[in-house]
Structure formats: C-alpha cells, structure tokens
C-alpha positions as CSV (number, residue, x, y, z in Angstrom):
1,X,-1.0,50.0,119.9
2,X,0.2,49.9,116.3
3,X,2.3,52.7,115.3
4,X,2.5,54.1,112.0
5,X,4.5,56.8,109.6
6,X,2.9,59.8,108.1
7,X,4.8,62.3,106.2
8,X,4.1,66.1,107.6
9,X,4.8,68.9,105.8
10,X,4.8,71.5,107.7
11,X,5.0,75.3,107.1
12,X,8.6,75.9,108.7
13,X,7.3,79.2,110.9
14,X,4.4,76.8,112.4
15,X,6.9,73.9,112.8
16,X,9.3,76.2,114.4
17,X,6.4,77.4,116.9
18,X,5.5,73.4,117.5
19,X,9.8,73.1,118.0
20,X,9.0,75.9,120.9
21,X,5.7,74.8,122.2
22,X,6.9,71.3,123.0
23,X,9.8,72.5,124.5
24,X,7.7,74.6,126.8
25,X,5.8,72.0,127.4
26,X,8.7,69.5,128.3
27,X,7.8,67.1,125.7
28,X,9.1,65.2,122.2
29,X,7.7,67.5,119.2
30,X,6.1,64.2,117.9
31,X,3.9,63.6,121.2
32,X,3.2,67.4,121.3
33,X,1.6,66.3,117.8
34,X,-0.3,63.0,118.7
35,X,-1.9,65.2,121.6
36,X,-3.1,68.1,119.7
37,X,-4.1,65.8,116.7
38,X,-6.3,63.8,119.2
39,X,-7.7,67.0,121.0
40,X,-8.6,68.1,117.9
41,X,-10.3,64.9,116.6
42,X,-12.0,64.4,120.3
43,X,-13.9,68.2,119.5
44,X,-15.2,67.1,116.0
45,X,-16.2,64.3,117.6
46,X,-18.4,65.8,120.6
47,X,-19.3,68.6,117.9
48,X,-21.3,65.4,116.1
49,X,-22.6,64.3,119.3
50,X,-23.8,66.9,120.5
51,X,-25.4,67.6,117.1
52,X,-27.2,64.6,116.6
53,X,-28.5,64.8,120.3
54,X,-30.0,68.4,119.8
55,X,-31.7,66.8,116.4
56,X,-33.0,63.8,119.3
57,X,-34.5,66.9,121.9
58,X,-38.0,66.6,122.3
59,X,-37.9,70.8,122.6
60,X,-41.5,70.7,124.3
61,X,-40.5,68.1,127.1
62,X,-37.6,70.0,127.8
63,X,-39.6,73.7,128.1
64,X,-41.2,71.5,130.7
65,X,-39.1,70.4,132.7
66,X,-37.5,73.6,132.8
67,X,-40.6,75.2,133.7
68,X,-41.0,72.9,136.7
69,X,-37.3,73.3,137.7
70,X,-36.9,74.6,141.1
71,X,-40.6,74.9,142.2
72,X,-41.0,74.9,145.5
73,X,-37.5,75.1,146.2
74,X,-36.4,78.6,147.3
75,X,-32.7,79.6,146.8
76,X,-29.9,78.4,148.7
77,X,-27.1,80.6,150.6
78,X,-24.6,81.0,147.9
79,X,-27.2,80.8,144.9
80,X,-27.0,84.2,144.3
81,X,-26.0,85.5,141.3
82,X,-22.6,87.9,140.9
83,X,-23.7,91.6,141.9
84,X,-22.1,92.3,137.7
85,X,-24.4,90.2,136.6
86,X,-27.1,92.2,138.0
87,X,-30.1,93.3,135.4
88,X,-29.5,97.0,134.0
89,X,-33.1,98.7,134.7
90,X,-35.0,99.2,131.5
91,X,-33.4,96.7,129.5
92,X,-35.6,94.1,127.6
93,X,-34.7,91.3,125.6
94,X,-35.8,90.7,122.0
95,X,-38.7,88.9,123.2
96,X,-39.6,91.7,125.6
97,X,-38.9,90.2,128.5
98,X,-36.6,90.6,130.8
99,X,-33.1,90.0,130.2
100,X,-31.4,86.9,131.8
101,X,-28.6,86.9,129.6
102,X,-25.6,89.5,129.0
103,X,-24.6,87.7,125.7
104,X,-28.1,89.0,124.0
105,X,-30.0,86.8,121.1
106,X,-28.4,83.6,119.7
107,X,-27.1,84.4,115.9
108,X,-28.4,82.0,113.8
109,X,-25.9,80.3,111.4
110,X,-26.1,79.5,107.7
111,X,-26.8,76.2,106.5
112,X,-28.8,75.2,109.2
C-alpha cells in the first residue's frame, strides 16, 4: 500500500476530541483518522449505489412480487409482530388504509 502526506488543519477543540476518542478507542490518532475517513467514503459510496439501483427498479415488477410474497404461506411461530407495534384502532394512513407503519408518510426531498 503506498502511503502518502496530507496536511490537516484541524479546528484544535475537534482535534482535541479525535486526541480523546482515539485514546478511548486504544488507537494512534492517525489510524483513528484513516478509519473514520474510509467509513465515511464507504457511505457516500453505498449512498451512490444504492441511488443508481433505485433509478434501475422496475417499480411494477417489484409491486408484484411483493404482492405475491408469502401466499400460501401462513405465519411462523415467532413471526409475530411486537405487541408496541400493535395498530392503534381508528388510525388510517394517508392513503386510507390501514396503517403498517409508525413512522407515517415518506417526506419527499428537494431536488429530486
């Protein structure tokens, strides 16, 4: 692996809490560095990817295959969902059906 020099300048409050963090962590303050600058990269990365997949999705096929999903198959032992999940009676979702979801609709964001 080729190594190379990069001059950081750093805010000195957010180097001193990279100074702590890394010595939580039991590690050099450069590696804590190298591993959060890859974690980060590795995100925008599957951000893209999973971008260009959803502009791939054949949105029909997959309502579907959803729809078929499970037929004829009744639930398992343990497929139950968690009794705070449970549907509050009377509650609709924007659609008007019923709820499935506690996080309500999806919020659209700008630009896309």
């Amino acid at each position: 692996m080729r190594r190379s020099n990069f001059a950081l300048r750093l805010q000195p409050s957010l180097l001193e809490e990279l100074r702590k963090a890394a010595e939580m962590e039991g590690v050099a303050l450069n590696q804590l560095i190298n591993v959060a600058v890859a974690e980060k990269v590795s995100a925008l990365r599957t951000e893209e990817y999973f971008r260009e997949r959803g502009r791939r999705a054949d949105r029909a096929e997959t309502l579907r295959i959803l729809d078929r999903a499970g037929k004829g198959n009744p639930p398992m032992a343990g497929d139950e969902l968690p009794p705070e999940w449970s549907k509050k009676p009377g509650r609709k979702a924007v659609n008007g059906k019923d709820s499935v979801s506690k996080r309500g609709p999806k919020k659209r964001v700008a630009g896309r």
